[in-house]
VMD Tcl script that draws the C-alpha trace (Angstrom):
set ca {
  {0.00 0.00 0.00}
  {1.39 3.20 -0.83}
  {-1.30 5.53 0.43}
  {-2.28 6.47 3.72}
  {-6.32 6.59 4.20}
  {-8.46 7.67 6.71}
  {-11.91 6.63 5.73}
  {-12.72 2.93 4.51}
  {-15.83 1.38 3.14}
  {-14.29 -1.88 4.19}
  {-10.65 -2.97 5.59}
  {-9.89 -3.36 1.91}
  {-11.69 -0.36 -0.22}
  {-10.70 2.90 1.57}
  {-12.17 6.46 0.40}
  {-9.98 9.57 -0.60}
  {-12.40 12.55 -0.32}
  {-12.57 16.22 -0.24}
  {-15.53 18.74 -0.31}
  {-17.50 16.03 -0.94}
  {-16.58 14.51 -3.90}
  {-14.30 11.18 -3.52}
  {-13.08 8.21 -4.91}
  {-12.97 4.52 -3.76}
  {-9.67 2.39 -3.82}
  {-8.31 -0.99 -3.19}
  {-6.17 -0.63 -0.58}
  {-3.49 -3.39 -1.43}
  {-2.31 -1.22 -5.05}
  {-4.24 1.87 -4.86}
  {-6.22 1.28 -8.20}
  {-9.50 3.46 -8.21}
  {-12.30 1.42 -8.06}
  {-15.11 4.48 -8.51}
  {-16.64 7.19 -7.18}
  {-16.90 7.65 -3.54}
  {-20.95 8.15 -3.78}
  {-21.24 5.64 -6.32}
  {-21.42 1.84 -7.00}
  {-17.89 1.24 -6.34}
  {-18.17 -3.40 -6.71}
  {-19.11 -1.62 -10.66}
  {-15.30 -1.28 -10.56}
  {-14.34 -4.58 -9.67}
  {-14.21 -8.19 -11.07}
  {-16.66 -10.33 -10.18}
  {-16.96 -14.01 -9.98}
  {-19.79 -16.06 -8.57}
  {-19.63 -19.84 -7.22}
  {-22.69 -21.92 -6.42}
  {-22.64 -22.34 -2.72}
  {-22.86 -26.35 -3.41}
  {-20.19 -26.29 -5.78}
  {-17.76 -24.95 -2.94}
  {-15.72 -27.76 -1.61}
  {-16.16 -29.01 2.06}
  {-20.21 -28.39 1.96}
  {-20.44 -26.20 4.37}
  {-22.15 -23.71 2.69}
  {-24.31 -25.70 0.51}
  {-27.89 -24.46 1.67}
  {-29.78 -27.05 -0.56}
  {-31.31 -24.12 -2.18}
  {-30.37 -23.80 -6.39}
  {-29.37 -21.25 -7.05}
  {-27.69 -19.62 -4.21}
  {-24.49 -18.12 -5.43}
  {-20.93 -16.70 -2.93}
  {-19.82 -13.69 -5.37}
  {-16.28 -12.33 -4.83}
  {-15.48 -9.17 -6.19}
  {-12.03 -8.41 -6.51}
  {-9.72 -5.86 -7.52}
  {-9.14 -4.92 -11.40}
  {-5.36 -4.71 -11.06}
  {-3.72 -7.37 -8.44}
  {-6.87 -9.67 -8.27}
  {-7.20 -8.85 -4.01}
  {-10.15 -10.13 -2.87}
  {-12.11 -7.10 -1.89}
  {-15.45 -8.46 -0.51}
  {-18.01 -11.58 -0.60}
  {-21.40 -11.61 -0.44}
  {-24.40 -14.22 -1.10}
  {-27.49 -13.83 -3.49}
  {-29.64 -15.29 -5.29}
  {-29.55 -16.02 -9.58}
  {-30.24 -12.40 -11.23}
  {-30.27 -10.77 -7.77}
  {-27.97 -7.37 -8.23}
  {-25.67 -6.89 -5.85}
  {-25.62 -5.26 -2.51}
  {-25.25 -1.59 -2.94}
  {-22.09 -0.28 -0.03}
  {-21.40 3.54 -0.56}
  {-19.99 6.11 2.07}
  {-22.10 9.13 1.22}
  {-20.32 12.39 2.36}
  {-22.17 15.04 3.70}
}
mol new
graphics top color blue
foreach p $ca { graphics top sphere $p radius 0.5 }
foreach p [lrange $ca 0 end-1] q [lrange $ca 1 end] { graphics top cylinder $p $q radius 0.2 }
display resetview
């Protein structure tokens, strides 16, 4: 990391803002990921794995259709954050308005 942040999102997508305008980052290379206000998993890679396709079974809820989606960063593939849904569910919207 060669930034210093003060405001995160999550332990791995920090926000750089001033007068209210900002922009979101993975914090293991810096690479903009989007607009502070905005969609900022829009900037990221995703990739989605049944839950009953993941090894171990652990996760498998018996439900089809149940996906884990990882969204990761653009430029050194750091896993960024996880969440579960559902086929054709969009995903979970995380933004750090600034007032």
């Amino acid at each position: 990391m060669s930034r210093k942040y003060n405001s995160f999102i999550l332990p791995t997508v920090a926000i750089e803002a001033s007068g209210g305008i900002g922009q979101a980052y993975c914090v293991a290379c810096d690479t903009p990921l989007g607009a502070a206000g905005a969609h900022w998993k829009t900037g990221t890679i995703v990739a989605e794995v049944a839950l009953a396709d993941i090894p171990g079974g652990g996760y498998d809820t018996a439900l089809p259709g149940v996906f884990l989606r990882h969204f990761c960063c653009p430029n050194c593939a750091e896993l960024l954050d996880t969440e579960t849904s559902e086929r054709g569910e969009q995903m979970l919207v995380d933004a750090l308005v600034l007032s």
